[in-house]
C-alpha positions, 0 to 999 in steps of 0.5 A, a space after each residue: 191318386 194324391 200325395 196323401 193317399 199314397 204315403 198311406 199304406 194298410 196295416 194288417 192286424 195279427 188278430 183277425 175278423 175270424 179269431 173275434 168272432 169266434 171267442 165272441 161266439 156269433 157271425 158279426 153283421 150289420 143290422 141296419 134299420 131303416 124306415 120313416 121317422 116314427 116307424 119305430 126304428 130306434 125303438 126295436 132296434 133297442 129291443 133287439 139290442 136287449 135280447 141279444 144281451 140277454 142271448 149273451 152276444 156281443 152288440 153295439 147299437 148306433 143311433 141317427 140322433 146319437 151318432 150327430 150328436 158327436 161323429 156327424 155333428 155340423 151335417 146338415 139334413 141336405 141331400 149332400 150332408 145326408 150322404 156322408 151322415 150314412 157313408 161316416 156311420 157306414 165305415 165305422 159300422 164296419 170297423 164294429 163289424 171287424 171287431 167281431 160285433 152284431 151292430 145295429 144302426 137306426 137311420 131313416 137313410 131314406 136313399 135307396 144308393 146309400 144303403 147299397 154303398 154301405 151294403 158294399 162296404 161290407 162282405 157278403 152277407 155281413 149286411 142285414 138290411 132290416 126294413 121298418 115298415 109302417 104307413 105314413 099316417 101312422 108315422 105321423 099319428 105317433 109323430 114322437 118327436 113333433 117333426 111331421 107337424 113341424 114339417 107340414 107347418 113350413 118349419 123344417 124342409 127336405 123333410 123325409 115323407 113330406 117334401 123329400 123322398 123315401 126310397 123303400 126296399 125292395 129287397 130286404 133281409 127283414 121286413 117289420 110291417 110295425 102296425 098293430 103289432 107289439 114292439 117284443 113281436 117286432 123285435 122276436 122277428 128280427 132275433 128269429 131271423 139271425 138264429 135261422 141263418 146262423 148268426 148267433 
């Protein structure tokens, strides 16, 4: 233990976890999203978000592109920098999660060991594992951002799906198979699924 960790002590809140949830009137959770790039991840994610609203329930949607924009700027796409992306916007996500929040964030985080990182960050059941399925070549017929055609050009390395691995799940709370199927169906499967275990 360094000199710095042991003059930090935790401060216990009076307001507890429990006392948000209640007047918020929902069990908070993680939803993490997770899927290639162009699965639509961010898209149903933000459908999701929409009907929770409209449900009255209290969210707060934590975005890949967003979150490096501020929080996570200056890490790189390498294997390293990809861990602590996922590890940051882990710890804050439980931060939401305490507040008594349903948080739903959008990352490729393609390794299968960083999700169960953040999966243990957090208590049983808080963590929503919510698996955007669609087939590489449908991703990259949407290719929304350009990225997959930037990829195959040599342009952009470690790309996942091309030159860097995506680590499916084998497991997940929520599996979305995104093909063929209206973003509102997507969304419906993942709402449908917190009312069927009771978190709102």
């Amino acid at each position: 233990m360094t000199k710095i960790t042991e003059n930090i002590v935790w401060h216990n809140h009076h307001v507890t976890q429990e006392d948000r949830a209640k007047l918020k009137e929902q069990k908070p959770c993680v939803l993490w999203f997770t899927g290639l790039s162009g699965s639509g991840k961010s898209t149903i994610a933000n459908a999701v978000e929409s009907l929770l609203f409209e449900l009255g329930k209290h969210t707060y949607l934590l975005d890949g592109d967003n979150v490096r924009h501020g929080l996570n700027k200056g890490l790189s796409f390498s294997e390293e920098d990809r861990i602590e992306n996922i590890r940051r916007v882990g710890e804050v996500s439980k931060l939401f999660c305490d507040a008594g929040m349903i948080v739903l964030t959008a990352f490729i985080s393609p390794f299968a060991h960083d999700r169960q990182m953040v999966r243990e960050l957090l208590k049983d059941g808080e963590f929503v594992e919510v698996f955007i399925d669609a087939p590489l070549n449908v991703c990259e017929q949407r290719d929304p951002k350009g990225l997959y055609k930037k990829a195959r050009a040599g342009e952009i390395k470690d790309f996942t799906g091309i030159d860097s691995p995506y680590e499916k799940p084998e497991m997940p709370e929520v599996r979305v198979v995104n093909d063929g199927i209206s973003i509102e169906e997507a969304a419906n499967q993942v709402v449908h699924y917190l009312q069927e275990n009771n978190y709102i």
